[in-house]
C-alpha positions as CSV (number, residue, x, y, z in Angstrom):
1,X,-4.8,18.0,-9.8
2,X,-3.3,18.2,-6.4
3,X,-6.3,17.4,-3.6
4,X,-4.4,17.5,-0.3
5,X,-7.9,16.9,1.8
6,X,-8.5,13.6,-0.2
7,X,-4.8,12.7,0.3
8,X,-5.1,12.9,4.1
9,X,-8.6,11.4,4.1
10,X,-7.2,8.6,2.2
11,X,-4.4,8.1,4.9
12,X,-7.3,8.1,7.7
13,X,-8.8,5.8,5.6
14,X,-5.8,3.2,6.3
15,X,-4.4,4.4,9.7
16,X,-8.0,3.3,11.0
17,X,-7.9,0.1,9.7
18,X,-8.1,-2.8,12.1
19,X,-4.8,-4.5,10.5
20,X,-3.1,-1.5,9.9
21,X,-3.0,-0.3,13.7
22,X,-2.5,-4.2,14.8
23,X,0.8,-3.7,12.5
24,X,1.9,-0.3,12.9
25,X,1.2,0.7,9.1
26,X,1.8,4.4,8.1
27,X,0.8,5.7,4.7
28,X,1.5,8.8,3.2
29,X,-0.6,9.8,-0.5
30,X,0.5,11.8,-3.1
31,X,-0.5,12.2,-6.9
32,X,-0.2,8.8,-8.4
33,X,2.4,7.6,-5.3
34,X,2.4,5.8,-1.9
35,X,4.6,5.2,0.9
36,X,3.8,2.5,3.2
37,X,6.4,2.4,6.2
38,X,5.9,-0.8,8.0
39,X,8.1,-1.7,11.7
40,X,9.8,-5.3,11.2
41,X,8.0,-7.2,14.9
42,X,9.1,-10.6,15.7
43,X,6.0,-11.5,16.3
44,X,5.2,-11.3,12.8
45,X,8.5,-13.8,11.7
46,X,8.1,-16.9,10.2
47,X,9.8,-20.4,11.0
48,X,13.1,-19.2,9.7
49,X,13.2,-15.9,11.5
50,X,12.1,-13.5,8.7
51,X,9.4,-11.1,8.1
52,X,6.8,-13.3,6.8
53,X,5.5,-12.6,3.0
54,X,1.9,-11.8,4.1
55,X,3.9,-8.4,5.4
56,X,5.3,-7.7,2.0
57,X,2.2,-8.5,0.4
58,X,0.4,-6.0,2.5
59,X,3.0,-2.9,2.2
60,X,3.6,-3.7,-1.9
61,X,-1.1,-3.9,-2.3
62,X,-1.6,-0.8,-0.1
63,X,1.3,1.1,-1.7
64,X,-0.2,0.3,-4.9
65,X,-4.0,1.2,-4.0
66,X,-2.9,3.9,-2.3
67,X,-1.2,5.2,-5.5
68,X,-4.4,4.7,-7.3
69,X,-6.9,5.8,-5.3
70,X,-5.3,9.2,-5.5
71,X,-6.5,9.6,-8.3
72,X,-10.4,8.7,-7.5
73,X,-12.3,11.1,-5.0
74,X,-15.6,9.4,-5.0
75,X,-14.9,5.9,-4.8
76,X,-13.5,2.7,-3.1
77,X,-10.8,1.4,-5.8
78,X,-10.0,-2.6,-5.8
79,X,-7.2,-4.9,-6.8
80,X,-8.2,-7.3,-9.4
81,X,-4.6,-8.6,-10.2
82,X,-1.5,-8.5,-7.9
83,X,1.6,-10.0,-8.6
84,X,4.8,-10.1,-6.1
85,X,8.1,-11.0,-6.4
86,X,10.1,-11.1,-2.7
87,X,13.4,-11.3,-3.6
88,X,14.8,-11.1,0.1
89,X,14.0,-11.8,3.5
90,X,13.9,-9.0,6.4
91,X,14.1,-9.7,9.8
92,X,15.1,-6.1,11.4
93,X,14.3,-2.4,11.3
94,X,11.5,-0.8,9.1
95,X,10.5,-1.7,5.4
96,X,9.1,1.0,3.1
97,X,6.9,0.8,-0.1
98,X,7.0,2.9,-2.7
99,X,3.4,2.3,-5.1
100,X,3.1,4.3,-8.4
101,X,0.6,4.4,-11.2
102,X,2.5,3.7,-13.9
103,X,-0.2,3.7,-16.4
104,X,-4.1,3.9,-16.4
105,X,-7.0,4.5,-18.9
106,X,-10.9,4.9,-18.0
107,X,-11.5,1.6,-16.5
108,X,-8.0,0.2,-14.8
109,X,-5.1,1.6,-13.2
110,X,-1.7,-0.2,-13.4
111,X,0.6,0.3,-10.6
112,X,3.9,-0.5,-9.4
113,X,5.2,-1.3,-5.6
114,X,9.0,-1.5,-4.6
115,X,9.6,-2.8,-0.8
116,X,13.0,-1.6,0.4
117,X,15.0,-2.3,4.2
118,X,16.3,-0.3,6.6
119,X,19.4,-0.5,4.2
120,X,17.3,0.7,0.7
121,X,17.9,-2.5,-0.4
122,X,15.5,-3.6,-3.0
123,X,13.9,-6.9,-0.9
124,X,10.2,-7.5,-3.0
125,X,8.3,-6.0,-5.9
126,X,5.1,-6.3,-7.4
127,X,2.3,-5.3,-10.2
128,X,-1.2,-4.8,-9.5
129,X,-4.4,-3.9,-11.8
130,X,-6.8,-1.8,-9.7
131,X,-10.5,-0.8,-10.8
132,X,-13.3,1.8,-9.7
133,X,-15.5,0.1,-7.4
134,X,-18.9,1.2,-6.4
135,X,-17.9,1.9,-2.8
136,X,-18.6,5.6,-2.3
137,X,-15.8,7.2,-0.2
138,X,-17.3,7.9,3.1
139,X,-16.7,8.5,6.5
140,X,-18.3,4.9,7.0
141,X,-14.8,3.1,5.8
142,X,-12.6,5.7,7.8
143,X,-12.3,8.5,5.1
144,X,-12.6,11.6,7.3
C-alpha cells in the first residue's frame, strides 16, 4: 500500500533531526526504499583527506531504516544488527544511499544499503536487521 503522507512525515522525521541538518542529510521514502543524499564537507575528513566512515555509516543506517519504516505507520523502527563494508574512500561531491527491504516477516525487517559517489561508483555497503519498537510515531520525534 502506497501512503504518501507517512512517506513525507517520515522525511520530516529525518530533515529535523539535529545531525541530519548539522550534515546536510536529505531523505526521500518510498515503498520498501530510501535515498539518503549526503554533501561530501571537509570538515567532516579524516587524517588522510577522506570522508570519514561515521558518514557512510550514517547514509547506509538511515537508508536502511528509512526503507523499513515505510512499511510501519504507527511506530518508531530500530536497528538491532548493522553491518558495513566501505570499500572506497570519498573526498568530493555528494554520496547517495540507496536502502531496500529485501526481506521481512512479522517481527524483523532485513534491508540492504548501497553508498555510491558523484561518479555512481559503488564506494560502501551494508546489511541491517531492523525491529518494531514501541516508539509511537508522533509529532514529538518530528513526524509531522
Amino acid at each position: 500500500m502506497i501512503n504518501s503522507d507517512h512517506y513525507t512525515k517520515l522525511e520530516n522525521m529525518m530533515h529535523s533531526s539535529p545531525f541530519s541538518r548539522l550534515v546536510d542529510a536529505k531523505v526521500s521514502v518510498k515503498q520498501g526504499e530510501a535515498h539518503i543524499t549526503l554533501p561530501v564537507k571537509k570538515e567532516f575528513f579524516n587524517a588522510v583527506g577522506a570522508m570519514h566512515g561515521t558518514l557512510s555509516f550514517f547514509a547506509l543506517d538511515n537508508a536502511a531504516f528509512f526503507a523499513a519504516n515505510s512499511l510501519v505507520e504507527d511506530v518508531f523502527v530500530l536497528t538491532t544488527s548493522f553491518t558495513t563494508y566501505i570499500t572506497r574512500p570519498v573526498s568530493e561531491g555528494v554520496v547517495k544511499s540507496i536502502g531496500k527491504v529485501v526481506n521481512q516477516n512479522r517481527s524483523q525487517f532485513i534491508c540492504e544499503s548501497v553508498l555510491f559517489d558523484s561518479n555512481d561508483k559503488e564506494i560502501a555497503r551494508a546489511t541491517g536487521i531492523f525491529v518494531r519498537s514501541k516508539i509511537p510515531l508522533s509529532d514529538k520525534i518530528g513526524y509531522k
